[in-house]
C-alpha positions as CSV (number, residue, x, y, z in Angstrom):
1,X,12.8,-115.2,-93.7
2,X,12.2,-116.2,-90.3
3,X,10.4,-119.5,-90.2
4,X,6.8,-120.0,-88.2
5,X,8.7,-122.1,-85.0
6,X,11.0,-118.8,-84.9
7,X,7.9,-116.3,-84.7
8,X,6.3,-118.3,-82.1
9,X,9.2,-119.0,-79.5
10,X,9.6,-114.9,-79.6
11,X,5.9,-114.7,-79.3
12,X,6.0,-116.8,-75.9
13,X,8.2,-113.6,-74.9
14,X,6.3,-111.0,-76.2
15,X,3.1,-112.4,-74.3
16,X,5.1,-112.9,-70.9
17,X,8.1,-111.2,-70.9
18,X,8.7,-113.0,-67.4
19,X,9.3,-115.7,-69.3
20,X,12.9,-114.3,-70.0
21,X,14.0,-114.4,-65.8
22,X,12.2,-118.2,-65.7
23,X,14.4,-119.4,-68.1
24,X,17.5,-117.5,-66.0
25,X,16.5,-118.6,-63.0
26,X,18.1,-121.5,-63.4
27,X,21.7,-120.8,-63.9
28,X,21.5,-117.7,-62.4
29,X,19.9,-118.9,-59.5
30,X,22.0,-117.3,-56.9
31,X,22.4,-114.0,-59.3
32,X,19.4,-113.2,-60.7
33,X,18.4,-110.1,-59.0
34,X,15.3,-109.0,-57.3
35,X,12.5,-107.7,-59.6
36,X,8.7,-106.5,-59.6
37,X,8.2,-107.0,-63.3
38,X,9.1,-107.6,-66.5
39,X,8.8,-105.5,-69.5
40,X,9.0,-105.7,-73.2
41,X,11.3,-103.2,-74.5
42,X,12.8,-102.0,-78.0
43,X,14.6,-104.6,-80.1
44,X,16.6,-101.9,-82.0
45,X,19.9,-101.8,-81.0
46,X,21.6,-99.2,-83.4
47,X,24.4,-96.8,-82.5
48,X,25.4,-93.9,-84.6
49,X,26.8,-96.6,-87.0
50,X,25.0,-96.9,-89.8
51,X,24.8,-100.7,-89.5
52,X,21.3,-101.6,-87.8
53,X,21.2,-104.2,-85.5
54,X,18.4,-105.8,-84.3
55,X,17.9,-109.0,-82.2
56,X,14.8,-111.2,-81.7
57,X,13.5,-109.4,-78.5
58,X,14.7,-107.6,-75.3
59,X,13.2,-107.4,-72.0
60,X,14.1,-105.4,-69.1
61,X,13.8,-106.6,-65.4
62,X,12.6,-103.5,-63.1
63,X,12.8,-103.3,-59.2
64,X,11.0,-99.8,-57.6
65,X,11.1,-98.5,-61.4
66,X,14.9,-99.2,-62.4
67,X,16.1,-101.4,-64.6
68,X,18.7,-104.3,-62.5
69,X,19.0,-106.5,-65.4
70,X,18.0,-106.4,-69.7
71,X,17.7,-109.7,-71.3
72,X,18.9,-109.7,-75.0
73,X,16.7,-112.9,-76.7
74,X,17.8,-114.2,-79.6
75,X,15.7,-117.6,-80.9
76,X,18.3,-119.8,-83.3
77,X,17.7,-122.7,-84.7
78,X,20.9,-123.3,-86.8
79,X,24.7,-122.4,-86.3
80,X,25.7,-119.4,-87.9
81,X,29.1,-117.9,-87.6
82,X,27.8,-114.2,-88.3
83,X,25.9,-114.3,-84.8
84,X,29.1,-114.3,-82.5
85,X,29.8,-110.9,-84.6
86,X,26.3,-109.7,-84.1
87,X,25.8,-110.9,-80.1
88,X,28.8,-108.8,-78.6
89,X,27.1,-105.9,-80.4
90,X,23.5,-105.9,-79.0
91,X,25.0,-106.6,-75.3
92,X,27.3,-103.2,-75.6
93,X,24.6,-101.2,-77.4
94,X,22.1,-102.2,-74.4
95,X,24.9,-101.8,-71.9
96,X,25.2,-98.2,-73.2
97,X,21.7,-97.2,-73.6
98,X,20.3,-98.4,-70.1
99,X,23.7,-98.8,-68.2
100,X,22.6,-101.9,-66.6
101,X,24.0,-105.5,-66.3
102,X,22.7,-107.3,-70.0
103,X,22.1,-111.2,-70.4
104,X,22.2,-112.7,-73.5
105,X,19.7,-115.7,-74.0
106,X,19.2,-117.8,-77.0
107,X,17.0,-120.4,-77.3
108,X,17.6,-123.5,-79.6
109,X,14.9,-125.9,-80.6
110,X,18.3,-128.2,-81.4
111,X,21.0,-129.6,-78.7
112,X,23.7,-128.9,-80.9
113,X,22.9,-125.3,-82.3
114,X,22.8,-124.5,-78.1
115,X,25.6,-126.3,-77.6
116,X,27.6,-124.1,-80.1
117,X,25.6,-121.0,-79.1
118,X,27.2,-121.5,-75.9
119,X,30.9,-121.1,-76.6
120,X,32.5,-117.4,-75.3
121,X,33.1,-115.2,-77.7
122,X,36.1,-113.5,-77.2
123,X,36.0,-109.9,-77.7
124,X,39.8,-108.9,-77.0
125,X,42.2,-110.2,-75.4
126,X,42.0,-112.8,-72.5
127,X,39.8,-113.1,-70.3
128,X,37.3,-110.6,-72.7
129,X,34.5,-112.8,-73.8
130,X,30.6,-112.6,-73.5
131,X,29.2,-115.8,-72.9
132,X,25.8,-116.8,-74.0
133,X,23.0,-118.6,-72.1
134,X,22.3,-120.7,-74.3
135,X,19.1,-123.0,-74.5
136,X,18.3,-126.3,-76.1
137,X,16.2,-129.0,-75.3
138,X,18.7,-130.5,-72.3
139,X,18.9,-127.1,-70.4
140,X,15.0,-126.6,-70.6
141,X,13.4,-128.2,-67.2
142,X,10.8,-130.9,-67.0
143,X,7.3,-129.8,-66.0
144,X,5.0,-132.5,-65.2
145,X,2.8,-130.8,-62.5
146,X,-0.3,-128.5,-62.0
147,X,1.1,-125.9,-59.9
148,X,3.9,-125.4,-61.6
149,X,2.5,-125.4,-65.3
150,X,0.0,-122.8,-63.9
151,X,2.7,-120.4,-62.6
152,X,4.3,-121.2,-66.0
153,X,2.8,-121.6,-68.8
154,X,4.7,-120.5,-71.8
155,X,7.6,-122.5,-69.5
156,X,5.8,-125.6,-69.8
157,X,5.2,-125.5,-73.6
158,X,8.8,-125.3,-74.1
159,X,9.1,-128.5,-71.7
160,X,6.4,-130.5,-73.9
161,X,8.8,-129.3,-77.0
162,X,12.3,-130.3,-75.0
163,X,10.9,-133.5,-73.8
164,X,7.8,-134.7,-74.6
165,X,9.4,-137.4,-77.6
166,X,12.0,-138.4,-75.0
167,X,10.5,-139.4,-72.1
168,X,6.9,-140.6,-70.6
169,X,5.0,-138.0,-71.9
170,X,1.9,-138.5,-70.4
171,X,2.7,-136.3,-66.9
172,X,4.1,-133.3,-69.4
173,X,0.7,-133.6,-71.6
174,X,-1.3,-133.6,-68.4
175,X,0.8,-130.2,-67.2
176,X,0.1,-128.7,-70.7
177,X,-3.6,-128.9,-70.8
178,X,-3.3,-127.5,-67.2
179,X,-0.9,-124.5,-68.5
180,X,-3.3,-123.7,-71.7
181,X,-5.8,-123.5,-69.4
182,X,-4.4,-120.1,-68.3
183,X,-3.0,-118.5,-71.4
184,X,-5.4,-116.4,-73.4
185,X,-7.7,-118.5,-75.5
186,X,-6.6,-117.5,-79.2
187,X,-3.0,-117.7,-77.7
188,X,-3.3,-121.3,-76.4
189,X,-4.7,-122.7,-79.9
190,X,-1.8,-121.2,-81.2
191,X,0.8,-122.7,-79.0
192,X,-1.4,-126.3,-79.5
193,X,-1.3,-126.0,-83.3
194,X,2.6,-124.8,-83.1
195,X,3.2,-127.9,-80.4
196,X,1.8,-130.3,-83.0
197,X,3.6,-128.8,-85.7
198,X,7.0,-129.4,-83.9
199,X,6.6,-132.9,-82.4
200,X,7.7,-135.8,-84.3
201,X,5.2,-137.9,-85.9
202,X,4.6,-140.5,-83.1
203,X,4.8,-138.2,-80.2
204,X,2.0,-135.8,-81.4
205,X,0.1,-139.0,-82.1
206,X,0.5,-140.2,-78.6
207,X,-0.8,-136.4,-77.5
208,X,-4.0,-136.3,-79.9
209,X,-4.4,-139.4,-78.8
210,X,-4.4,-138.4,-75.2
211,X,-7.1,-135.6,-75.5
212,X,-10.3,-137.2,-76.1
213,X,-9.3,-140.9,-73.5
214,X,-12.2,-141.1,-71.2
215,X,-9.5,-142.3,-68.6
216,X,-7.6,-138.6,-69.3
217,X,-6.9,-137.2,-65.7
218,X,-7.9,-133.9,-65.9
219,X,-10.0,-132.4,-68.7
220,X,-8.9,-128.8,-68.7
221,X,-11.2,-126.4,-69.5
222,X,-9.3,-125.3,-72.8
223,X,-9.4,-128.8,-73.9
224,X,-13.3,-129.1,-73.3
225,X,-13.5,-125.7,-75.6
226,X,-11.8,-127.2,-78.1
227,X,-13.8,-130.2,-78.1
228,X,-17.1,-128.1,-77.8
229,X,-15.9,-126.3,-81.1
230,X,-15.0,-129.2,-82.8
231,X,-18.2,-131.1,-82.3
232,X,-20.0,-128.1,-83.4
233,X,-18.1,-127.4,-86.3
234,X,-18.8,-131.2,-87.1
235,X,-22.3,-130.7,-86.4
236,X,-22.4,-128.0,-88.8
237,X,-20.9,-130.0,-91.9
238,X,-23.7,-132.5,-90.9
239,X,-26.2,-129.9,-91.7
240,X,-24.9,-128.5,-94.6
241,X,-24.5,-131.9,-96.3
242,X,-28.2,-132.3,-95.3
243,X,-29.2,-129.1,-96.8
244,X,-27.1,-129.8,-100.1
245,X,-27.9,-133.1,-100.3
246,X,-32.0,-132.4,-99.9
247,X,-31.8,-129.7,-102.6
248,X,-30.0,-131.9,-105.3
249,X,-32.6,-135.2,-104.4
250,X,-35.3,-132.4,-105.1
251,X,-33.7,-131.4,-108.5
252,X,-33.3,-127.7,-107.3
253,X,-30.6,-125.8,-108.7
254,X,-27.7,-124.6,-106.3
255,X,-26.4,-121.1,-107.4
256,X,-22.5,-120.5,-106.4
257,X,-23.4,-117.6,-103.9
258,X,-26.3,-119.6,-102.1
259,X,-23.6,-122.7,-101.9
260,X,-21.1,-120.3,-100.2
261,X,-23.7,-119.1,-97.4
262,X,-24.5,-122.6,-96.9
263,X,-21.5,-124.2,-96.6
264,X,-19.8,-120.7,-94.8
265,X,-22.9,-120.7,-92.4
266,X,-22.4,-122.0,-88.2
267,X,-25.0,-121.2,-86.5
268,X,-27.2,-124.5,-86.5
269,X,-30.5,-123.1,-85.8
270,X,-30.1,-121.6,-88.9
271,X,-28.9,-124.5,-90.7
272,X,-31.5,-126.9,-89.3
273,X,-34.0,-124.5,-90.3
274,X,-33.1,-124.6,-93.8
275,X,-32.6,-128.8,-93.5
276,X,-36.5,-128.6,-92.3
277,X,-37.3,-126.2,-95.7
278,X,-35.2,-127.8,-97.8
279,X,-37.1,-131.3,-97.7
280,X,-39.7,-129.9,-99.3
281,X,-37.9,-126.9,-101.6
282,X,-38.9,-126.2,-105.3
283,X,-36.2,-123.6,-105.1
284,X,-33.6,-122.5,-103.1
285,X,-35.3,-119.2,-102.2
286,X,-37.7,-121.5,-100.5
287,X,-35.2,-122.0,-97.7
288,X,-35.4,-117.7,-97.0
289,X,-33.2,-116.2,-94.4
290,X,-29.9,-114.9,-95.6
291,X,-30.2,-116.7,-98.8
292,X,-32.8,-114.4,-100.0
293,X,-30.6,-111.3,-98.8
């Protein structure tokens, strides 16, 4: 079963396909070709065979409506022979369904799986080999500025992953508050969570650390939602405790549906309103609103 790290590196593609010709752009600097966008396509890469192939994502680069390059992504995080069968297979299968040139890309959280993802596979006799362009953390570049963590987000979360535990992280963290900043809200908490997830131990202290310093460089705006969030989620438990902690002074008895809307409830208006009530409460339908729903 794929793990969580696997679902989210393809979901950096699925969310900006573009992603796929950043990563290229490197060693095919001089070869990439020209483009206007970049689209998701089909994964499913079967043939009239009735083995089904499938790889992680594809994305097609288009120029005036034609297709001048598909990207075959594949994300691997351990070496496994049965992939250099598997790889030759989605390249010919895209090859023959959109007649185009076909990259293969794999991204490896680990230096060594890339560094074995990137042998050729021979596919006949000599000189008959695809080669992979494969990934890890030493191919990925460092991002450490505004403009360019802007222009790539999902780009610059992969940097933080590559290099954040391996150099002075501070410039990277600085460039990923600015990158979250314009990736869809609900997206960037998921790449944050995922990027704390990943790090080891001391580096995602040094970045939770790094949020909340009053000598932090640039408070994103992402970060100051979060923090909005937090402190009002923090002023809610505040409340709640209040609330509980009035009602069981007072003697009055807490049934197990009015400590679920309590303790479920975040608006504090409401919750304040009940703190107020439940000073003085002989019951808890004294505090009213939802409670007496």
């Amino acid at each position: 079963m794929p793990s969580q790290a696997h679902e989210v590196l393809i979901e950096m593609f699925r969310n900006r396909p573009s992603l796929a010709a950043e990563l290229l752009d490197g060693p095919l600097h001089d070869h990439l070709p020209h483009y206007d966008e970049a689209l998701l396509t089909s994964a499913e890469l079967n043939d009239v065979a009735p083995t089904e192939y499938r790889a992680d994502a594809v994305v097609t680069l288009n120029r005036s409506g034609a297709t001048v390059l598909a990207v075959v992504i594949e994300v691997q995080r351990r070496v496994d022979g049965r992939k250099q069968r598997s790889w030759p297979a989605y390249v010919a299968t895209l090859y023959a369904r959109l007649g185009c040139p076909v990259a293969l890309l794999v991204v490896c959280p680990h230096q060594p799986v890339a560094d074995w993802a990137a042998r050729p596979i021979a596919i006949g006799m000599p000189p008959a080999s695809i080669v992979p362009m494969a990934f890890g953390p030493r191919q990925i570049p460092v991002i450490s500025t505004h403009d360019v963590a802007r222009r790539l987000p999902e780009l610059t979360v992969l940097s933080v992953l590559a290099h954040a535990a391996h150099t002075e992280p501070h410039p990277l963290f600085d460039a990923l508050f600015t990158a979250l900043d314009v990736i869809e809200p609900d997206t960037a908490t998921l790449y944050h969570d995922f990027i704390l997830t990943v790090l080891p131990a001391a580096t995602r202290k040094l970045l939770e650390d790094y949020m909340p310093t009053t000598d932090y460089p640039y408070k994103s705006e992402w970060s100051q939602r979060q923090f909005a969030a937090g402190e009002a989620k923090g002023e809610a438990k505040g409340e709640t405790r209040a609330i509980l902690t009035f009602l069981e002074a007072r003697g009055v008895d807490v049934p197990d549906k009015a400590r679920e809307t309590i303790t479920a409830c975040t608006d504090l208006d409401q919750l304040e309103q009940w703190a107020r009530r439940a000073a003085t409460a002989e019951r808890v339908e004294d505090l009213g609103g939802p409670l007496l729903d």
